[in-house]
C-alpha positions as CSV (number, residue, x, y, z in Angstrom):
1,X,-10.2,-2.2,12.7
2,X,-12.4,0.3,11.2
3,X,-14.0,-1.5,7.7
4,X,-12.6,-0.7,4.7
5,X,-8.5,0.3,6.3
6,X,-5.9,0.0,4.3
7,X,-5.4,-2.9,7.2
8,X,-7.7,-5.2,5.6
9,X,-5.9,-8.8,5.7
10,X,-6.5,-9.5,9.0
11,X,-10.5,-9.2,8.3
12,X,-9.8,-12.9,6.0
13,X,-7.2,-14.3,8.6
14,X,-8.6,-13.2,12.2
15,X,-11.0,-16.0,12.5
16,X,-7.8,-18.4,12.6
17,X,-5.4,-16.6,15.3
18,X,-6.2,-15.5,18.8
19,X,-4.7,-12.7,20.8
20,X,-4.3,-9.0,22.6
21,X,-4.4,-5.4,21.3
22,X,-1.9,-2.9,20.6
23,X,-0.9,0.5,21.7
24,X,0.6,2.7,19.3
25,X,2.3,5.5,20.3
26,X,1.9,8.8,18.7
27,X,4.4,10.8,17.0
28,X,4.4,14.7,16.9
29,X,5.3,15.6,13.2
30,X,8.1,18.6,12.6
31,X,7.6,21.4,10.6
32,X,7.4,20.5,6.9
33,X,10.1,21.2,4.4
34,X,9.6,22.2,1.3
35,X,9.9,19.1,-0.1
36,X,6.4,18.0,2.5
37,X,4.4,20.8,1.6
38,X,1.6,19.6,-0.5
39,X,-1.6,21.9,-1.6
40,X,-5.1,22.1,-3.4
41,X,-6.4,18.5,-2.0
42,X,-9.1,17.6,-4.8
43,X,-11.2,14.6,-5.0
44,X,-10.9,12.2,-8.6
45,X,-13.6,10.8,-10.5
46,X,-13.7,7.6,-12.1
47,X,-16.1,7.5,-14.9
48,X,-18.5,5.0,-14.8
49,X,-17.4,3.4,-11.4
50,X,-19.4,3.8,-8.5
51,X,-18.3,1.8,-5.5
52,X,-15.6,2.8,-2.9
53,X,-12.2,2.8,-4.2
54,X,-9.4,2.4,-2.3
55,X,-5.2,1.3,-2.4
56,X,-4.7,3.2,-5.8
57,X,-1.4,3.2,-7.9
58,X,-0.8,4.8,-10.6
59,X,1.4,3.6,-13.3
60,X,5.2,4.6,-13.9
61,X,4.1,6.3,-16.8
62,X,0.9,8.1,-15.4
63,X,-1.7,6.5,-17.5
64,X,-3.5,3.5,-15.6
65,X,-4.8,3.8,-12.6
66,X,-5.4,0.7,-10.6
67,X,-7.1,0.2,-7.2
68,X,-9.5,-2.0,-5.0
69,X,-12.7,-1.7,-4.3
70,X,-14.0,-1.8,-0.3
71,X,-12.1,-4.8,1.7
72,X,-15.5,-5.5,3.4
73,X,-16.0,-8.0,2.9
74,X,-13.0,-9.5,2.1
75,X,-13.9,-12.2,-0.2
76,X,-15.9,-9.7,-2.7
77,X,-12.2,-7.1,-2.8
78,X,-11.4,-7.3,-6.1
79,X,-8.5,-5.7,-8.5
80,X,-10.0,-2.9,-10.8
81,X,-8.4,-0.7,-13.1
82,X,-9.0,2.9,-15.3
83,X,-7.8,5.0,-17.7
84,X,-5.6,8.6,-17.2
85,X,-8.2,10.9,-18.8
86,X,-6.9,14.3,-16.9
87,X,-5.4,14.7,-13.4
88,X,-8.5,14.6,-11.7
89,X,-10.1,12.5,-14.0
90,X,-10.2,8.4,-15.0
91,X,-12.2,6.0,-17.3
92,X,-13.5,3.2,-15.5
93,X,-12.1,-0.5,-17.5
94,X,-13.0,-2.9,-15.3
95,X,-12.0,-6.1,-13.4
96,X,-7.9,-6.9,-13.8
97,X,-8.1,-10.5,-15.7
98,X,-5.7,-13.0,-14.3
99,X,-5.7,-11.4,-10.9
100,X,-9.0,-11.8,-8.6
101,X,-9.5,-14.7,-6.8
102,X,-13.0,-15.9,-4.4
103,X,-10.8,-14.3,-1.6
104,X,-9.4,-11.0,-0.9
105,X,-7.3,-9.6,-3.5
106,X,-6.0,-5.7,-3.3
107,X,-3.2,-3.4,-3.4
108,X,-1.9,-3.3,-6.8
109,X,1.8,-2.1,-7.5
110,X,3.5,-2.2,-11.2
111,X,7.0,-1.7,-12.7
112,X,8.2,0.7,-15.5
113,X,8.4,-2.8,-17.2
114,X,4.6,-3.5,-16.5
115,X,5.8,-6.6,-13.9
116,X,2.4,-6.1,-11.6
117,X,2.3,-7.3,-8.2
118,X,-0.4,-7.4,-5.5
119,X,-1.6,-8.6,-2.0
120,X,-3.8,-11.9,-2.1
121,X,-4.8,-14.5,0.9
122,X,-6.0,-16.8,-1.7
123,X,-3.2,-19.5,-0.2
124,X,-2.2,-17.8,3.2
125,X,-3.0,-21.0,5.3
126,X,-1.2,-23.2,2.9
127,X,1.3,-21.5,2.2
128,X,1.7,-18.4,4.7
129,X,2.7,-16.0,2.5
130,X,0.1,-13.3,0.3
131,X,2.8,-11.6,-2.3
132,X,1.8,-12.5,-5.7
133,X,3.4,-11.0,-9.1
134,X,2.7,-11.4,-12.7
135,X,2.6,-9.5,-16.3
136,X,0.3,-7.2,-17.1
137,X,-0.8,-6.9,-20.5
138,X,-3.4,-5.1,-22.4
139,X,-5.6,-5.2,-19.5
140,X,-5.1,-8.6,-17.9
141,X,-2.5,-10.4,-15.8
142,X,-0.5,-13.2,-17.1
143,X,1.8,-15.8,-15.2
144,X,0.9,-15.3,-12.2
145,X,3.5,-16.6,-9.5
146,X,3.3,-16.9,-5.7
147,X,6.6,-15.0,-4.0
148,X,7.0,-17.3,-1.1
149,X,10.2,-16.1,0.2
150,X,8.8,-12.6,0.6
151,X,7.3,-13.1,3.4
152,X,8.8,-14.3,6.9
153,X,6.2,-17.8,7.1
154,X,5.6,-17.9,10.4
155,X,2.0,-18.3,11.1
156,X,0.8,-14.5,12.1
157,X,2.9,-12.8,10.0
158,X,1.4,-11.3,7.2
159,X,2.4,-9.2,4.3
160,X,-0.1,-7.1,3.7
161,X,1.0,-4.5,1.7
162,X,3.2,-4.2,-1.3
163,X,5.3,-1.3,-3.3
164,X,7.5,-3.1,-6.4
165,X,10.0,0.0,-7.5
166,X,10.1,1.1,-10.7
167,X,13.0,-1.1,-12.1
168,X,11.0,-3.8,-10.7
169,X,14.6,-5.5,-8.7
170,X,13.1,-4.4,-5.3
171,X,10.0,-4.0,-3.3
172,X,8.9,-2.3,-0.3
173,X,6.6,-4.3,2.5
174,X,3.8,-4.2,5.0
175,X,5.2,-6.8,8.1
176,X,2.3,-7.2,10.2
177,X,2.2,-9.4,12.9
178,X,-1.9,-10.3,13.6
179,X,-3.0,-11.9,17.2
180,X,-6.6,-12.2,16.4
181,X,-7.8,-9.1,15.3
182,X,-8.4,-7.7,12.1
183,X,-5.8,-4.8,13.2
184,X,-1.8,-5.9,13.8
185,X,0.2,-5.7,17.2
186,X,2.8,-4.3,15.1
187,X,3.7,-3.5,11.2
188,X,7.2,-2.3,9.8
189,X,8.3,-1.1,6.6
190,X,10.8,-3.5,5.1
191,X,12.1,-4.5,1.9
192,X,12.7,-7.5,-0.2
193,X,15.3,-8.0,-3.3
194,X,14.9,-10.1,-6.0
195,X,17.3,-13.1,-6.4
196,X,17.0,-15.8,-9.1
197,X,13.7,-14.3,-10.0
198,X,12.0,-14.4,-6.6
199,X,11.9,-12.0,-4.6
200,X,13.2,-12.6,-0.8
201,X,13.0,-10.5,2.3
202,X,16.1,-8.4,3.8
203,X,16.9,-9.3,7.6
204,X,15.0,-7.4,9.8
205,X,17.9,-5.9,11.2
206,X,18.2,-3.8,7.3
207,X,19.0,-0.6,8.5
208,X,16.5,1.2,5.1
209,X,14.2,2.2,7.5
210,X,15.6,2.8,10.7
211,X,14.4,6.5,11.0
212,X,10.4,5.6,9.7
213,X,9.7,2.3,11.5
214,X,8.1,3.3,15.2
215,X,6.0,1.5,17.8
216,X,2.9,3.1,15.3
217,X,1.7,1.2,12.2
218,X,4.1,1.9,9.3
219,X,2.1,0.8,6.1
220,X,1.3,1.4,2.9
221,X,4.8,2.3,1.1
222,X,4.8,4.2,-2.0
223,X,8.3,5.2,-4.1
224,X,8.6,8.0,-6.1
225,X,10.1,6.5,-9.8
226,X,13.7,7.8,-9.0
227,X,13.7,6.0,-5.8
228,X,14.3,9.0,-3.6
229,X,11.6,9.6,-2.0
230,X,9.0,7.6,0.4
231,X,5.0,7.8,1.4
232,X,3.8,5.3,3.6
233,X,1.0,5.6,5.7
234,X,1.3,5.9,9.7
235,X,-1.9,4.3,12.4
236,X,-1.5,5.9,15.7
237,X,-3.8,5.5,19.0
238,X,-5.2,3.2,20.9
239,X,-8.0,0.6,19.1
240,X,-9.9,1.5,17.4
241,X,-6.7,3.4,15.8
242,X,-8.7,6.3,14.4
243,X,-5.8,8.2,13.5
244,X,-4.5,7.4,9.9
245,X,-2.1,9.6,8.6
246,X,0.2,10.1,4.8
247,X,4.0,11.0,5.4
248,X,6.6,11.2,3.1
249,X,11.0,10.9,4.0
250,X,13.6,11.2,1.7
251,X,17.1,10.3,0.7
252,X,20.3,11.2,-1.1
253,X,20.8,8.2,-2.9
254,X,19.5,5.0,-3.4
255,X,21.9,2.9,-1.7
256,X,20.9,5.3,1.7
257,X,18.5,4.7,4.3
258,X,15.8,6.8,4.5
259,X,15.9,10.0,6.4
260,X,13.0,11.3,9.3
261,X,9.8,11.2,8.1
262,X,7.3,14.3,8.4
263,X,3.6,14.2,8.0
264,X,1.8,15.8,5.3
265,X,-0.5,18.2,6.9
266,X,-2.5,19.1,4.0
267,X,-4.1,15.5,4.1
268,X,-6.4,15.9,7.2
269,X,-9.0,13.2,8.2
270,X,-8.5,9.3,7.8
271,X,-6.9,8.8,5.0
272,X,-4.2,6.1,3.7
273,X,-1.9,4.6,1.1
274,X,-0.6,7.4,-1.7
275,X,1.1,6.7,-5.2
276,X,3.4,8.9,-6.8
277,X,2.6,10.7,-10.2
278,X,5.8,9.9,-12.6
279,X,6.9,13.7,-11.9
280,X,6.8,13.0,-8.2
281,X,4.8,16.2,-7.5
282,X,1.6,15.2,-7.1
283,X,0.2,12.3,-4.4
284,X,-3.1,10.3,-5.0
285,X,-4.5,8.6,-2.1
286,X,-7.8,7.5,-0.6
287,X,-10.0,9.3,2.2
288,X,-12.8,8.0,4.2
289,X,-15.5,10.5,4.2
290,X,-18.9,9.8,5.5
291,X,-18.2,6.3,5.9
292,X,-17.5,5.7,2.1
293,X,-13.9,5.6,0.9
294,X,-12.8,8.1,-2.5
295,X,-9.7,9.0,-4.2
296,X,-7.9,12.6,-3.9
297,X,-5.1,13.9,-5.1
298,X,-2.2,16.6,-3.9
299,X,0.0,18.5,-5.6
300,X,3.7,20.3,-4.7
């Protein structure tokens, strides 16, 4: 894997599992409806923050702006977050309280009703699962729970990325299975329900995502706030997977499965894990350019 992927859980559990590589095939994307046709790709600043920033999300109301900072190496990825100033534009905060840990800790995801959940390894080993969820509040992250049950516990699997929807009763996953290497033989898009306030995975069998999962990497999910529409981030090629691409499928309702995907041509280069603006026109994402990873965003 290529440092600082949106693929970065396997850097903090590869020393412990041994295996082979994977082939992915490629997928030749349609031609974009209207719907896929995003324009005007321009970077974001973040005032007073100068570090890579990666895995953002942006709140269901479009004013907070969380995000990571470079998962290499793993155990200094912490959980930062900023303030909406103007589209292009946030105000650096700092440090989510009640989140970071002295291992990896990334990919923040949030509720309309502020319940904040994000990928961790603090307890992999012990416990094999990564999903974590509390309450953010005023800056800072209160009771903070381990989701056991979503994740399959089988030693290998990993959860390593996370999209909570915005009435907070569902989530969308990253099922990687990991052989050694910091990159996964494969990873599916799958979702978990919660039940008796935990959230547990469908079988693998759920038919949501019949028409996105592929022998690629499916990855990085994001949900527009109605529910309607999905991004999620697609790794094609052979190691070193240098092909990283944003798509985006939709549906009628939100009891359907998710129709084809298509790529979003107007995000060129490696670039990974978008988040919805509340209108659902716009796309913010991160790019690797030069070797250092920055936020952009598209519009419709």
């Amino acid at each position: 894997m290529r440092p600082g992927s949106r693929l970065f859980v396997g850097m903090a559990i590869a020393i412990a599992l041994s295996g082979a590589g994977f082939m992915a095939a490629s997928a030749k994307a349609p031609e974009p409806p209207a719907w896929a046709r995003y324009d005007a790709p321009a970077p974001v600043r973040i005032l007073g923050y100068n570090d890579d920033a990666m895995e953002p999300f942006l709140s269901r109301d479009g004013a907070t702006l969380f995000f990571n900072n470079r998962n290499s190496p793993p155990d200094k990825t912490d959980l930062h977050w900023a303030e909406r100033v103007d589209d292009l534009t946030f105000r650096y905060r700092g440090r989510v309280e009640g989140a970071n840990s002295p291992k990896l800790d990334g990919v923040a995801t949030m509720s309309a009703g502020d319940r904040f959940c994000y990928i961790s390894v603090r307890s992999y080993f012990e416990s094999l699962a990564t999903v974590y969820c509390g309450d953010w509040s005023h800056g800072r992250l209160e009771n903070v729970a381990l989701q056991s049950e979503a994740a399959v516990r089988v030693l290998g699997r990993v959860v390593f990325d996370i999209e909570i929807d915005a009435s907070g009763r569902s989530m969308i996953l990253a099922d990687g299975l990991f052989r050694g290497g910091p990159v996964p033989v494969s990873s599916d898009l799958r979702q978990a329900r919660l039940v008796d306030g935990t959230f547990r995975l469908n079988p693998e069998d759920d038919p949501l995502f019949a028409a996105v999962n592929s022998r690629a990497l499916e990855y990085a999910a994001a949900l527009s706030t109605d529910g309607l529409t999905l991004s999620f981030t697609r790794m094609t090629g052979p190691p070193p997977f240098s092909s990283a691409t944003i798509w985006i499928a939709r549906r009628p309702r939100a009891s359907d499965a998710f129709g084809p995907p298509v790529q979003i041509r107007v995000i060129r280069g490696f670039a990974e894990a978008a988040t919805f603006t509340p209108d659902g026109r716009a796309l913010y994402f991160h790019r690797r350019t030069n070797n250092r990873f920055t936020l952009w965003r598209v519009s419709r």
